[in-house]
C-alpha positions in Angstrom: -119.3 -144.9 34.5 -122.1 -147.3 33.3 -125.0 -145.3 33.0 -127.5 -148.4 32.7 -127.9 -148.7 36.6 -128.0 -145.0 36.9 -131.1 -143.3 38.3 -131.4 -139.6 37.7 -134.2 -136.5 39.4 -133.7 -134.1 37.4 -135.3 -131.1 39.1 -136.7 -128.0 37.4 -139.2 -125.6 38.2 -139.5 -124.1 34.9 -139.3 -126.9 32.7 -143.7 -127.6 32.6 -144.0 -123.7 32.7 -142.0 -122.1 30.4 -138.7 -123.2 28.5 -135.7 -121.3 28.7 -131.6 -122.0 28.3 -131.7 -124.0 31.7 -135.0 -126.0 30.6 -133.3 -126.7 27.4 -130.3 -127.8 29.0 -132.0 -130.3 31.4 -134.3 -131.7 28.4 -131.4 -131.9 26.0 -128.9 -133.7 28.6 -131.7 -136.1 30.2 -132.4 -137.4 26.5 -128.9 -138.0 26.2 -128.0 -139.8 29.3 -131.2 -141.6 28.5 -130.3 -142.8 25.2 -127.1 -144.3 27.2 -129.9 -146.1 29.1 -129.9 -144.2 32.1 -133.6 -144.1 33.8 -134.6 -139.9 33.9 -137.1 -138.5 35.6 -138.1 -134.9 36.4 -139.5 -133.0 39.0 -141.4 -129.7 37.6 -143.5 -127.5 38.2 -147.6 -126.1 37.4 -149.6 -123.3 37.7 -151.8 -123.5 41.1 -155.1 -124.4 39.6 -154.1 -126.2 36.1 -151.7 -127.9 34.7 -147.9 -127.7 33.0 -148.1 -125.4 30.3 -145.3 -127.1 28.7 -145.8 -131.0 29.3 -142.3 -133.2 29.7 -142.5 -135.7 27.2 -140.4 -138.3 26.7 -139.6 -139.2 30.7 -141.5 -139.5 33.9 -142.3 -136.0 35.1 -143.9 -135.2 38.5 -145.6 -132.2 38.7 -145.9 -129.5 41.9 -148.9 -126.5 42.0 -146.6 -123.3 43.2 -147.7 -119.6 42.4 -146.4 -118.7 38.6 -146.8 -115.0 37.4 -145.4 -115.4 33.5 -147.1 -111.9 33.3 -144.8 -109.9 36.2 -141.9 -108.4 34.7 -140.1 -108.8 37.5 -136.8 -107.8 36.3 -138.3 -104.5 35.6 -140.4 -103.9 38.7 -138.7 -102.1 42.2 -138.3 -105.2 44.7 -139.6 -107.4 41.9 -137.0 -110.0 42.2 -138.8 -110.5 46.0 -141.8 -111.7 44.0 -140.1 -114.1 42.1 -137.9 -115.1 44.8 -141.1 -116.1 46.8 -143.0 -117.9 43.8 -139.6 -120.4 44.3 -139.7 -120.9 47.4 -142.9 -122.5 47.3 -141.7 -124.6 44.9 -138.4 -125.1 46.9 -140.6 -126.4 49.9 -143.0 -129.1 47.5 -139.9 -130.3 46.1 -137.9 -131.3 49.2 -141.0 -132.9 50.7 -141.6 -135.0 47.4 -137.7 -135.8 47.4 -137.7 -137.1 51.0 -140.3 -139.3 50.0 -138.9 -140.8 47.0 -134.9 -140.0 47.6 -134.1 -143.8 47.5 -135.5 -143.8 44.3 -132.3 -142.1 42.8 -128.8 -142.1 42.8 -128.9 -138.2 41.7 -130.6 -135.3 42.1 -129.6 -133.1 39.6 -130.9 -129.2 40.6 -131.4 -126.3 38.6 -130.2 -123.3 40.1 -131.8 -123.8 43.0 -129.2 -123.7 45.9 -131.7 -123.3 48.9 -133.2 -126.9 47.8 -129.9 -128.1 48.0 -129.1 -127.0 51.3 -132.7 -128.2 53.1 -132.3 -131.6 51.3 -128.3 -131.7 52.8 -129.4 -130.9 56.3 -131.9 -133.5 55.7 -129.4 -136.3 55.1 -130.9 -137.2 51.9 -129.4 -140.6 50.8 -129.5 -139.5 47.1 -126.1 -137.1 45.7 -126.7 -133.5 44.7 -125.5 -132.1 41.8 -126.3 -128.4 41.1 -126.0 -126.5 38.1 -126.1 -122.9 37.5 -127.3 -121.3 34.8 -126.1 -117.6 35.4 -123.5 -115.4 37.4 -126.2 -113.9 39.2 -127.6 -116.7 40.9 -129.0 -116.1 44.4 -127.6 -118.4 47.5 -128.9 -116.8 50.7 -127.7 -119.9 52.8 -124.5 -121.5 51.1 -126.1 -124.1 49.2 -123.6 -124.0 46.3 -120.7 -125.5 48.0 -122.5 -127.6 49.7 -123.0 -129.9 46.3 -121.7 -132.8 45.7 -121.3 -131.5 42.6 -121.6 -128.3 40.9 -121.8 -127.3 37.4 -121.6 -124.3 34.8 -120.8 -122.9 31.5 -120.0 -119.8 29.7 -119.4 -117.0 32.0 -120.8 -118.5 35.3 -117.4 -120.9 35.0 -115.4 -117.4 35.6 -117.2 -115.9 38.0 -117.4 -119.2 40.4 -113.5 -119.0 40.2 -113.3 -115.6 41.0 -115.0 -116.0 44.2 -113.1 -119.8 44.9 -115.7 -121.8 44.0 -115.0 -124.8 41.3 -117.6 -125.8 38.8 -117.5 -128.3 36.2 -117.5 -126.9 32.9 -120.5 -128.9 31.1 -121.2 -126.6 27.9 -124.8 -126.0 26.7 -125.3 -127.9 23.7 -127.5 -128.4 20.7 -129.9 -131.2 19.2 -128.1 -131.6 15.9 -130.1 -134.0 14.4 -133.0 -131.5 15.3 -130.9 -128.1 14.2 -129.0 -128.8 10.8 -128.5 -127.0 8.2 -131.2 -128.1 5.5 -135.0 -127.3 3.8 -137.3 -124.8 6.6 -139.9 -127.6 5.2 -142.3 -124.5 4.0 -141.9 -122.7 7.0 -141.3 -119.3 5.0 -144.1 -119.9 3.0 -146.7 -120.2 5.9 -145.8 -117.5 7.4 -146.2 -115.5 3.9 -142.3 -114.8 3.7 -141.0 -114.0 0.2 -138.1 -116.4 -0.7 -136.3 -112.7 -1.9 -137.0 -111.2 1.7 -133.8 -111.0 3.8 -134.4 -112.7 7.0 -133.1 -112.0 10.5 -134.7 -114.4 13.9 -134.0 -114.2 17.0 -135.7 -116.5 19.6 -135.8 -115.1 23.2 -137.8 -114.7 26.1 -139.3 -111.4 26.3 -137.6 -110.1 29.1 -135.4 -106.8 29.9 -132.1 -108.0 29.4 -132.7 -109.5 26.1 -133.6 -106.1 24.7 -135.6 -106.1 22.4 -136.2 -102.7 22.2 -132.7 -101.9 20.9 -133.3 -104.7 18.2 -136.4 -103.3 16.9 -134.4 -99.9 16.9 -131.9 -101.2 15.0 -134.4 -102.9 12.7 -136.2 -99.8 12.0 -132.7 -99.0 10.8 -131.6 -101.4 8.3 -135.1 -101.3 6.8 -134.7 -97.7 5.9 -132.0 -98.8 3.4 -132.9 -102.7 3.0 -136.7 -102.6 2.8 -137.0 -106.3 2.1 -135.4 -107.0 5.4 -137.8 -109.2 7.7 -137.7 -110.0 11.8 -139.0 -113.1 13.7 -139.2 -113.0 17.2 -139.7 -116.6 18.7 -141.2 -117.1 22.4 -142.6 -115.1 25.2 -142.6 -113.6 28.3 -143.9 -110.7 30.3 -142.9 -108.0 27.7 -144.2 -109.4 24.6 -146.9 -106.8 24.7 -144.8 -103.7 25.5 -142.6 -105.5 22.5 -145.8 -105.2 20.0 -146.5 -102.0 20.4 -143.2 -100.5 20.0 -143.2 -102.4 16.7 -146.2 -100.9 15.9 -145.0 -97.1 17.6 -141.7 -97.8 15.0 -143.7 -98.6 11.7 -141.9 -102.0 11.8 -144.9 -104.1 12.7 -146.1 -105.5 9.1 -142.2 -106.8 8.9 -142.1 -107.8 11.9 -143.6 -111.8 12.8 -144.1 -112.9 16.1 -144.4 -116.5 16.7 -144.8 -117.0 20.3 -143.7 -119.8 21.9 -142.8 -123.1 19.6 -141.7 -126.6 19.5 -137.7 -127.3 19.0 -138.9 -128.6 15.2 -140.5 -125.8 14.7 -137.6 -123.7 15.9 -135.4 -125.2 13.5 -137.4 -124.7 10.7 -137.6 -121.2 11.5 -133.6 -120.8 11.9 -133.5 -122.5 8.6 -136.0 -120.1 7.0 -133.7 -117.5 8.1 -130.4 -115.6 6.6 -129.0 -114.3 10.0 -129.5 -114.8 14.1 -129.0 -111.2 15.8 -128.7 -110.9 19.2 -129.7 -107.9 21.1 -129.1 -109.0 24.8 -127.3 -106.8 27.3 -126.3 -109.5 28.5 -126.0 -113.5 27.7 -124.0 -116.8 30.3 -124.1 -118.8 27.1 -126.8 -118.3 24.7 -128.6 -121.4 23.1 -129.9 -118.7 19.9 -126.4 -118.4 18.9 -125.4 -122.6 19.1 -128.9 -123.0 17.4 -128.1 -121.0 14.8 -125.0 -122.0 14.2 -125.8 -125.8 14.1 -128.3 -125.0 10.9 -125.3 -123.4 9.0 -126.6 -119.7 9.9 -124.4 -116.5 10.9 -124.6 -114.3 14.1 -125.0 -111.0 14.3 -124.7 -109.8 18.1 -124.2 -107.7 20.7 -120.8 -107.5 23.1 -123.2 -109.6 25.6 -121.1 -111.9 27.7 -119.8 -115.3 26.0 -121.9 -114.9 22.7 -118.6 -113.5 21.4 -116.8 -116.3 22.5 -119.2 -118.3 21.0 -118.6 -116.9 17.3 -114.8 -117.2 17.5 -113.0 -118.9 14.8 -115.4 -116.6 12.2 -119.3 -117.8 13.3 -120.2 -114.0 13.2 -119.6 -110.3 13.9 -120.4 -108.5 16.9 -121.6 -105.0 17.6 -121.2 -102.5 20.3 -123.5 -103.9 23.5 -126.7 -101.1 23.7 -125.5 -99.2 20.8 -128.4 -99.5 17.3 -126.9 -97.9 15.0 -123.7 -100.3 15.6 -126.1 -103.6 15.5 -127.8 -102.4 12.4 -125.1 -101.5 10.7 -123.0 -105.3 11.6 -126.4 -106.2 10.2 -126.8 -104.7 6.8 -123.2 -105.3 6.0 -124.4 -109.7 7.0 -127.5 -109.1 4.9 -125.7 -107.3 1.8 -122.8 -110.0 1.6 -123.7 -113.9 0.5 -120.1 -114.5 1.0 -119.9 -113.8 4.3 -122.9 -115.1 5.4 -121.8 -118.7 3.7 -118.5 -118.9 5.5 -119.6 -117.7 8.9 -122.3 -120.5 8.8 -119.6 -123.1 7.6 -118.0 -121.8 10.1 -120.6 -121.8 13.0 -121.6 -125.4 12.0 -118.0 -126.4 12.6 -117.7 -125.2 15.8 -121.1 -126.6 17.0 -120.3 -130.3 15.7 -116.5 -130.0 17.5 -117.7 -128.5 20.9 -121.1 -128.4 21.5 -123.2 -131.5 21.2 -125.1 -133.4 24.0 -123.0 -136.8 23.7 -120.2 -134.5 24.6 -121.4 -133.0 27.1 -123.3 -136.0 28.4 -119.9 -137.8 28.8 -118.6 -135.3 31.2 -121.4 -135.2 33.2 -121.1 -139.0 33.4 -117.7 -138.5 34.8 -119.0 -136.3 37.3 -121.5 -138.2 38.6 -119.5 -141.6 38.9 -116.9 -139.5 41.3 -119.7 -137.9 43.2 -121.4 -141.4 44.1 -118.0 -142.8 45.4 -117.0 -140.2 47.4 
């Protein structure tokens, strides 16, 4: 379809409050359709008594005060999901009253995983088409908002699972700036941090959360240093067990190796995946996993975890995986990366090969595109 008459809401809570794979997803494919001269906007959310933490740049963002808790590890917590679930649907309310005011605005709403917004604004008649994309097997549909889409979207292991239980999705892959992550110059970013050019370099940028597990990385870090004590970790971005995450660095006599960097801009990101030798993965548990498509569009291996797709991901020789919850498995995948320039070399030619074939926006932008012109003429 012609995207220059095409008016898109994209709509997600998260994206002026803290950036994760679904934020990245909706900022990554809204520049894209933008660049095909589509007019983006977004619908986001703030903190009750400030503003976004994380400012949209670059389109038209609208901004709704509902409760946020970035401190509440939830997922950790007995009946914490109830917390959360309740912090969205205040959102979920602000949102469908701002859409019914503005619906004839746009020709799409596009929704992340939020499938009770869907269903309010369908009983509502809105005028505009829904398209709703999910960013996790998990996701949590109390009142059958997810077939009632017009059109519904996934990747990774979400794709399976929706077709287990007979619901089609759209495979739009997560995808990956690449003239932002290439392989290239970390423009001094070692140096600023104090990071010898002989120090062997491992990143991995996730939220702090419970499923990422950091805890088992930092295990297996403690590990590898024992026998490679001019390994180094980076741990990019934040989240409710960033502290917990600190001192068990400290508890593990891994903290002076060990740099935090809190939460940074996509640039900055880059940089730092350039800086480094290796991406490992710790997760229990990943849908997709923008670290490992990140680091493999700046020409770097992955070491990871049996978490989901990430092994998917590194098919065709991006990486090596280890045993899911296991540290002495991940640290030893992880010395054996760090101790071989070889391998590292052609599993980032690798990577990088993969990335520029599969898993770039204008790629992904087109199927959406395709999507969205059958969806307005149904």
């Amino acid at each position: 379809m012609d995207p220059t008459s095409l008016r898109v809401l994209f709509v997600n809570r998260m994206a002026g409050l803290q950036r994760g794979g679904g934020e990245t997803f909706d900022l990554g494919m809204a520049a894209a359709l933008a660049a095909r001269g589509a007019h983006v906007e977004f619908l986001t959310g703030a903190p009750l008594f400030s503003g976004p933490p994380q400012p949209v740049e670059g389109f038209p963002a609208h901004y709704l005060h509902s409760p946020f808790l970035p401190w509440l590890p939830w997922d950790r917590m007995r009946g914490g999901w109830r917390i959360r679930e309740a912090a969205f649907r205040c959102f979920e309310i602000l949102a469908h009253r701002w859409i019914a005011r503005h619906a004839r605005d746009f020709d799409i709403v596009q929704i992340c995983e939020l499938p009770r917004l869907v269903h309010s604004l369908k009983r509502a008649r809105c005028p505009a088409a829904t398209c709703l994309r999910l960013t996790a097997p998990n996701f949590h549909d109390p009142v059958g908002g997810v077939e009632e889409a017009d059109g519904l979207i996934a990747s990774g292991t979400t794709i399976k699972t929706l077709a287990e239980k007979g619901v089609y999705a759209r495979n739009i892959p997560n995808a990956v700036d690449t003239s932002v992550f290439h392989p290239g110059s970390d423009n001094g970013w070692r140096a600023r941090h104090g990071i010898a050019e002989s120090d062997r370099v491992a990143i991995y940028p996730a939220r702090f959360q419970g499923f990422k597990n950091h805890a088992l990385l930092l295990h297996a870090f403690r590990r590898v240093l024992d026998r490679k004590p001019g390994a180094r970790l980076v741990l990019a971005g934040d989240g409710p067990l960033l502290g917990e995450t600190r001192k068990l660095a400290a508890s593990l006599g891994v903290a002076a190796q060990t740099f935090f960097t809190g939460e940074i801009p996509q640039a900055e990101m880059a940089d730092a995946m350039r800086a480094a030798d290796l991406c490992v993965i710790s997760s229990d548990y990943e849908s997709f996993c923008f670290a490992a498509i990140e680091a493999m569009a700046t020409g770097k291996p992955v070491v990871s975890t049996d978490c989901g797709w990430v092994p998917t991901l590194l098919e065709g020789g991006a990486g090596t995986v280890a045993a899911k919850g296991d540290a002495n498995a991940l640290a030893s995948a992880w010395r054996k990366m760090l101790g071989n320039e070889n391998a590292r070399k052609a599993c980032g030619a690798a990577g990088l090969a993969k990335v520029l074939a599969e898993c770039t926006w204008d790629r992904s932008a087109e199927r959406l595109l395709e999507l969205y012109g059958e969806i307005r003429h149904r």
